[in-house]
N, C-alpha and C positions, 0 to 999 in steps of 0.2 A: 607687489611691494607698495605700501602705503608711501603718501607724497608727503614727505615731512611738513612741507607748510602748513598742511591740514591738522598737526598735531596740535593740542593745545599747549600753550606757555610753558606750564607745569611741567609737562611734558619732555618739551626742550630741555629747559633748565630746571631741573628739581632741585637743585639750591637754592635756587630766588623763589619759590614756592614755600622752600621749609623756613626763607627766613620771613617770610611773610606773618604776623598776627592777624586771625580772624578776629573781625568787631565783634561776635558773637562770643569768642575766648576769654579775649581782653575785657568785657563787660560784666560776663559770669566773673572771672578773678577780683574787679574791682569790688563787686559787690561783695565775694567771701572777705577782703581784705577791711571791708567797712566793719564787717562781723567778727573778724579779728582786733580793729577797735574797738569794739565795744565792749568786747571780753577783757582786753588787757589794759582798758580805764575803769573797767570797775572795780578792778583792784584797790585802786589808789581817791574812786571817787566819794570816798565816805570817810578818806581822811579830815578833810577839814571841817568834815561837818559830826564827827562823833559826839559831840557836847552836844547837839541838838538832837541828835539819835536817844542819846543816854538817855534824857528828859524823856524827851515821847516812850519811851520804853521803861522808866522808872527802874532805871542800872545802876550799877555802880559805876565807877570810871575803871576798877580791874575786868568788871565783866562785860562792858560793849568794846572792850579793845578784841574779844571774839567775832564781831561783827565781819572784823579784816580776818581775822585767825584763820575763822570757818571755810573762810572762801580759800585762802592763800594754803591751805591742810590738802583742800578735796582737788584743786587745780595741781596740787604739785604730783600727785597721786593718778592722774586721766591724765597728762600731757606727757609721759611715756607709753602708756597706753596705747594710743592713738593712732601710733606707727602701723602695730598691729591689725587694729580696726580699721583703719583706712584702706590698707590691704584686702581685710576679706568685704566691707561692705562696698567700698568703693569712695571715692572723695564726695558723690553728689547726696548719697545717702550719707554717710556720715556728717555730713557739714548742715544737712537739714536737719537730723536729727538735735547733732548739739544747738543749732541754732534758735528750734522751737523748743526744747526744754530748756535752753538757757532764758528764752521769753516767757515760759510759763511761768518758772521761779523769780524774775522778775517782777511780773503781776503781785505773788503771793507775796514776795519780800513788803514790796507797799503798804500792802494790808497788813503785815504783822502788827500783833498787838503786846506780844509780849516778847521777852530775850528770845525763848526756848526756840519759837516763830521762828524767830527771825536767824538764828543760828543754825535751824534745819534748810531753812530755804536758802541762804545764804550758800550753805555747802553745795547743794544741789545747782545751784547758782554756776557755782565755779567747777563742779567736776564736768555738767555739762558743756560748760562754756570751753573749759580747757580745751576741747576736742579743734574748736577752731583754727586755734593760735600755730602748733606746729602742722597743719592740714594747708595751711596758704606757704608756711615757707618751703611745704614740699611741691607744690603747687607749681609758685613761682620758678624752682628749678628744675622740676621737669616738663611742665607741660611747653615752655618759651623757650624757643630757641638761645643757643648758648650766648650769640654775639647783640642778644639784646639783654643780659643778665646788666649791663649798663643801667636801664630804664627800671626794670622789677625789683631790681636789688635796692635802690635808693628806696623805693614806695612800702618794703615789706618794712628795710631797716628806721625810717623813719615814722611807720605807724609805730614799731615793736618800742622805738625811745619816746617817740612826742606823747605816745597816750597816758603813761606811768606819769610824766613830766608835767600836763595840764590837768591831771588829775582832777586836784586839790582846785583848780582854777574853775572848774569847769560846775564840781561839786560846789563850790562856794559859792557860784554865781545861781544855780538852783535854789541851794537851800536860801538861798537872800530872798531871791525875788518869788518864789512859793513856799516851799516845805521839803522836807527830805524824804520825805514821799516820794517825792518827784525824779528822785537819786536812781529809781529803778522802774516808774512810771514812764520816762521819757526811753527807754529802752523796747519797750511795747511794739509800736509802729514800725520803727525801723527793723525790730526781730521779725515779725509776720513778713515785713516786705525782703526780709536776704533769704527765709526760706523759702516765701515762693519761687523768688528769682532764682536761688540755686535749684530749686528742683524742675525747671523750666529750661535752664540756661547751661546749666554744667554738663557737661559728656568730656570730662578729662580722661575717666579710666574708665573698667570692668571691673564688678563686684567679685570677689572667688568666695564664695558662701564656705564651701567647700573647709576651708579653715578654721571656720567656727567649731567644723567637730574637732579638731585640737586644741582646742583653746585652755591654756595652761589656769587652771582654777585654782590651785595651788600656788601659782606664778604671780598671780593678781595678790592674792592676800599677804603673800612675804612681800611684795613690794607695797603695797598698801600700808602694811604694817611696818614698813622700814623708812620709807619717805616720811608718811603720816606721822608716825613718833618723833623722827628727824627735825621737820618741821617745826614741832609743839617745841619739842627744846632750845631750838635757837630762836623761838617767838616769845616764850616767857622765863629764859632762864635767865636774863639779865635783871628782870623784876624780882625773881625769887632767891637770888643768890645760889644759879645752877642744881647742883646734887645735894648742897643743905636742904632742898625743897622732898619732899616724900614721891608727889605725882611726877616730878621733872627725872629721880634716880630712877625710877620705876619705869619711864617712858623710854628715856637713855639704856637700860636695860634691856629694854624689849627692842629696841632699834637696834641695838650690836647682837643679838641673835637670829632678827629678822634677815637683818643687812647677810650672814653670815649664811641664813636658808635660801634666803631670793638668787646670791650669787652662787651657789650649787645648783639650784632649780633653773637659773639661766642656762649655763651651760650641760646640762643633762637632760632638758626636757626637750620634748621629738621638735614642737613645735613654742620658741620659747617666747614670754609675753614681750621682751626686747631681746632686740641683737648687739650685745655689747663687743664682738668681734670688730664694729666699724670703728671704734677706737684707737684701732691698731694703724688705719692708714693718719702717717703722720700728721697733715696740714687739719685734718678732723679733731684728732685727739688736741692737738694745741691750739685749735681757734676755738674748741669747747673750753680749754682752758680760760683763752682770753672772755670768753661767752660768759664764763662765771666770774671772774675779776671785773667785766664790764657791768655787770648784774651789780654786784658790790655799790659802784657807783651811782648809777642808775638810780636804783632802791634807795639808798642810803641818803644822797643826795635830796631827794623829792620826801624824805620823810627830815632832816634836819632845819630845811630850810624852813618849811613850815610850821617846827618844834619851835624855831629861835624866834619867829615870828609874832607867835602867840604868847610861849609864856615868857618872853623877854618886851616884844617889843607891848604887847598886847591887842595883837592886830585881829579882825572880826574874819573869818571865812572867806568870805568877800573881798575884802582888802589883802589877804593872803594868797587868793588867788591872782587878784590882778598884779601883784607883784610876782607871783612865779611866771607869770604868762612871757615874759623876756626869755626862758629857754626853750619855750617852745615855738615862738615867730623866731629864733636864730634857725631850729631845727629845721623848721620849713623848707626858710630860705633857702638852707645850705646843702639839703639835701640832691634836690638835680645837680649841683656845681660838681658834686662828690663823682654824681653819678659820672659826670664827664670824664673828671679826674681820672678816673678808675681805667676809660680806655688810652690813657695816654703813658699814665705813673704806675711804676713798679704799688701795686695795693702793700704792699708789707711797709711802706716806708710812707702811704697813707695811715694804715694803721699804726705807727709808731708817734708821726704827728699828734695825731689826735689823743694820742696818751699823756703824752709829754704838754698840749695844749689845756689838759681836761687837772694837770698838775700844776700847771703856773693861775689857772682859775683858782683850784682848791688853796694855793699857798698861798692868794691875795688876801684869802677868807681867815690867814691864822693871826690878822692884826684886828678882829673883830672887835666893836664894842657897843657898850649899849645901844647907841646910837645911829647903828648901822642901816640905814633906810633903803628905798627904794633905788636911789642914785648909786652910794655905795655899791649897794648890789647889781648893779647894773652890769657891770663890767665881768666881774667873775660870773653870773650867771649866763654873757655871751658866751666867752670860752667854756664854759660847762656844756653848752651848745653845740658848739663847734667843736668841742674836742667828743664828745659821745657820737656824732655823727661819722665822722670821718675814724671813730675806730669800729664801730658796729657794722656800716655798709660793707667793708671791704672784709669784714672779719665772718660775715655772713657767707657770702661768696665762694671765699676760700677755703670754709670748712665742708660748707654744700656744695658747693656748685661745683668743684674739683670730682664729685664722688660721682661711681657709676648709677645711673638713671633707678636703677633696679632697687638702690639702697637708700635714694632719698627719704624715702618715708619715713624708715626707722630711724635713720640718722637724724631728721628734721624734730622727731620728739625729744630726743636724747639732748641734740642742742639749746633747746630752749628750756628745756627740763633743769642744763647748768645756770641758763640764762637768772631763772628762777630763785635755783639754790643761792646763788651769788647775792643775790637781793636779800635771802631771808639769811645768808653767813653776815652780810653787811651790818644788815641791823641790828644782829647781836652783838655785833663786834663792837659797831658806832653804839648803842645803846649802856654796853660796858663801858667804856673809855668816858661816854658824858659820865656815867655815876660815879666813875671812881676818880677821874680830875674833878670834878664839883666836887666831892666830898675831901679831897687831899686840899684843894686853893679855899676851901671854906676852913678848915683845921690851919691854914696857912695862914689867910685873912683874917682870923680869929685872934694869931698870937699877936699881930702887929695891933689891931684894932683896942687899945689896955688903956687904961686910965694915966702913963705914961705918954700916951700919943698924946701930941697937944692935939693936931689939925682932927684928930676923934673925939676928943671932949670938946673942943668949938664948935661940931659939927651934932653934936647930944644935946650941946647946952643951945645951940641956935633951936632946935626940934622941940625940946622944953618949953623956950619960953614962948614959939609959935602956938603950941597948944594949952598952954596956960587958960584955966578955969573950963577947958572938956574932959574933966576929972583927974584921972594918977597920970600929969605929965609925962613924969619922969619914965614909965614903963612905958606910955605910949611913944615916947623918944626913944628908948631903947629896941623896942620893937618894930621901926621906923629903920634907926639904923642896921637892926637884924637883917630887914629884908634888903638893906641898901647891899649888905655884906653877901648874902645867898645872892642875889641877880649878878651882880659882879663876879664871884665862882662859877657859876652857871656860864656866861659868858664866856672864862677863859677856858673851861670846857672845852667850849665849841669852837676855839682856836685852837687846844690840843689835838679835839677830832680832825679838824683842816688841815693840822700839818704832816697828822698821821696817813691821809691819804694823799697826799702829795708825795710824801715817800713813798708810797705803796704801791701809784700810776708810773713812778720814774722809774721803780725797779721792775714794772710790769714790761716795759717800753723794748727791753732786753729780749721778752718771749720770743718776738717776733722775727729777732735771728736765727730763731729757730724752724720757723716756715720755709718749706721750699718754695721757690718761686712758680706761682700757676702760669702753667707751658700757653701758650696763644693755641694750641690745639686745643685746651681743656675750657678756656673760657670762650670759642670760639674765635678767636682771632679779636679779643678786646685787650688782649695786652699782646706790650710786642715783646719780645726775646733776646735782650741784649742789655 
């Protein structure tokens, strides 16, 4: 009979073993999770610099808004995917793969010389890259033990909000100090060094090759052709006024029959490209939910701010970033705190905080005026901060980390797949509401603004006689006041879109009575049961 003392530790106690992290695990993860930043800032890193894009490209302003199209089409399209591939090649191959072709297309985006360029690499860009993004948050909750989902779940949920968030800050401080070149040159580096490290450092799973001979080829192109069309509609239908548009009916079209062949071919086919059965376990199906209402925000948020920015305030890339940078040193911050929170506090009642905190931000914003600066924005952009974090960490969690080990994968694409959609329903949503209040408070502003108004004929005739002998006064005073009239619409706008989602986060806040409470068995003993 062997002498116990002579057993190793492990041995003993194989719980203090399992709760152990190797340096060698935790360093391979870090690194894919850097590469999950970089895929889901380059979403958002060519927003603030699209006017200098269009120039170098000799665009229009309709058609370098495909620059983000391209990429946000072919990402929403490979991050269900993923689940699958991850499966048969294994997380270390997959995540090399996406990782050097999302660097190749990188390279080639720099060099682009023309739109066509730059809209083929761009997609290539993002369907490779997508592979990353849901691959770490399977990562994180299976490969780490459950009672450290504390630690992983703040760092996954704080890349997946700060990178969309600094986007624009980050891009603008590029395109300032070089050229927009550089938007996908500084990606280079850091791509060659997360593949070698992953292909070096990763041994999370086994590949099952074996899966590839099923690999549903039918499965890919209805989802392709159902997300993809989806996509294009809610990216340019607020531009073209929806189905009055020929390519938007015709796209819309083709996505209610694809949507209609993909979810036959899910459930029919031997081996199907996702598993939409995991929808069925409740805390999943509703924190997808919250995952796409959180998206909303997110997206929507990081593209208004910088909208009001520029053609209100008339702020330069640069200065638009460093003004958004306040939600992203909140996010930081706040992120470990959450992480703590989380093993002390019922998460459902974290995530409700943060809704209800991400709603008293949004309704500061509905008293907007031209004027609104950095200070102003100060404040509501903390709470934007603090309320996406505190409802994203914990809403992570308990959609994933609740599920058995075997179903992460698939489920990790699926959720960020809402995460996504939520962002591209947002913008359409927010993108209607700006055009049709600016255009109702401009017909509004129009009736008062009459030769009746005293305080509008003092304010013509003041404009008049400023410009007296730089030719037709009178028209350029009227023209003066024109635009005084459009900024001022534009504006209350953007206090209609703020109060819209304020209502929209408070009635969201409700979801979450719908979660059941994660048992201290399922999250390892990080929550207590009472």
């Amino acid at each position: 009979m062997a002498d116990a003392t002579t057993a190793p530790p492990e041995m003993m106690n194989p719980a203090a073993a399992d709760e152990r992290i190797p340096p060698r695990r935790l360093f391979a993860f870090l690194i894919m999770v850097f590469g999950m930043f970089m895929s889901i800032l380059d979403i958002q890193i060519v927003s603030a610099s699209l006017n200098e894009i269009q120039a170098g490209l000799s665009a229009s302003q309709s058609e370098v808004s495909w620059v983000q199209t391209s990429y946000l089409i072919a990402e929403v399209i490979a991050i269900p995917l993923s689940g699958f591939m991850s499966r048969a090649l294994g997380t270390r191959l997959l995540f090399a793969i996406s990782a050097s072709g999302f660097t190749i297309a990188s390279f080639f985006c720099g060099f682009a010389s023309t739109l066509e360029q730059m809209i083929i690499w761009r997609a290539i860009q993002g369907f490779l890259g997508a592979g990353m993004i849901p691959t770490v948050f399977a990562s994180a909750y299976t490969v780490f033990p459950r009672s450290k989902f504390y630690i992983v779940g703040p760092i996954i949920g704080l890349v997946a909000t700060l990178a969309p968030t600094i986007g624009p800050t980050v891009g603008g401080i590029i395109t300032d100090w070089m050229s927009w070149h550089w938007l996908f040159f500084i990606n280079i580096v850091p791509g060659i060094g997360i593949t070698i490290g992953v292909l070096i450092l990763c041994d999370f799973d086994r590949p099952d090759f074996k899966l590839l001979e099923h690999f549903d080829w039918w499965g890919l192109l209805f989802m392709a052709l159902f997300l993809g069309t989806l996509e294009y509609v809610l990216e340019e239908g607020p531009r073209y006024e929806w189905l009055q548009d020929t390519s938007i009916a015709v796209c819309a079209a083709i996505c209610a029959v694809s949507a209609i062949a993909f979810f036959w071919r899910v459930f029919t086919a031997r081996e199907p490209i996702v598993d939409l059965t995991t929808f069925a376990d409740r805390n999943f199906g509703i924190g997808c939910l919250i995952a796409l209402f959180i998206g909303v925000g997110l997206y929507g948020l990081t593209y208004m701010y910088p909208r009001y920015l520029a053609e209100v305030r008339g702020y330069s890339a640069l200065m638009i970033g460093e003004t958004m940078f306040v939600s992203g040193i909140t996010m930081f911050l706040v992120a470990p705190i959450i992480g703590r929170l989380m093993t002390v506090i019922d998460m459902r009642w974290i995530i409700a905080f943060g809704l209800v905190t991400f709603a008293i931000g949004s309704y500061q914003m509905t008293w907007i005026t031209k004027d609104y600066d950095f200070w102003e924005l100060f404040v509501p952009q903390v709470l934007r901060g603090i309320g996406m974090m505190c409802a994203m960490v914990p809403t992570n969690t308990i959609a994933l980390g609740t599920l058995p080990p075997e179903r992460v994968k698939n489920a990790s694409g699926l959720f960020n797949l809402m995460r996504n959609l939520g962002g591209a329903i947002g913008l359409a949503v927010i993108n209607q509401v700006l055009n049709e209040r600016t255009d109702l408070h401009i017909a509004r502003l129009h009736e008062r603004v009459n030769w009746g108004n005293a305080s509008a004929v003092e304010t013509l005739n003041n404009f008049s006689q400023r410009m007296q002998g730089m030719g037709d006064s009178a028209l350029m005073a009227l023209k003066q006041l024109s635009q005084i009239v459009h900024r001022q619409a534009a504006v209350m706008g953007y206090g209609d879109a703020f109060f819209l989602l304020t209502i929209f986060y408070l009635g969201l806040s409700v979801l979450v009575l719908f979660l059941h409470k994660p048992s201290a068995a399922a999250l390892g003993g990080a929550t207590s049961d009472h």
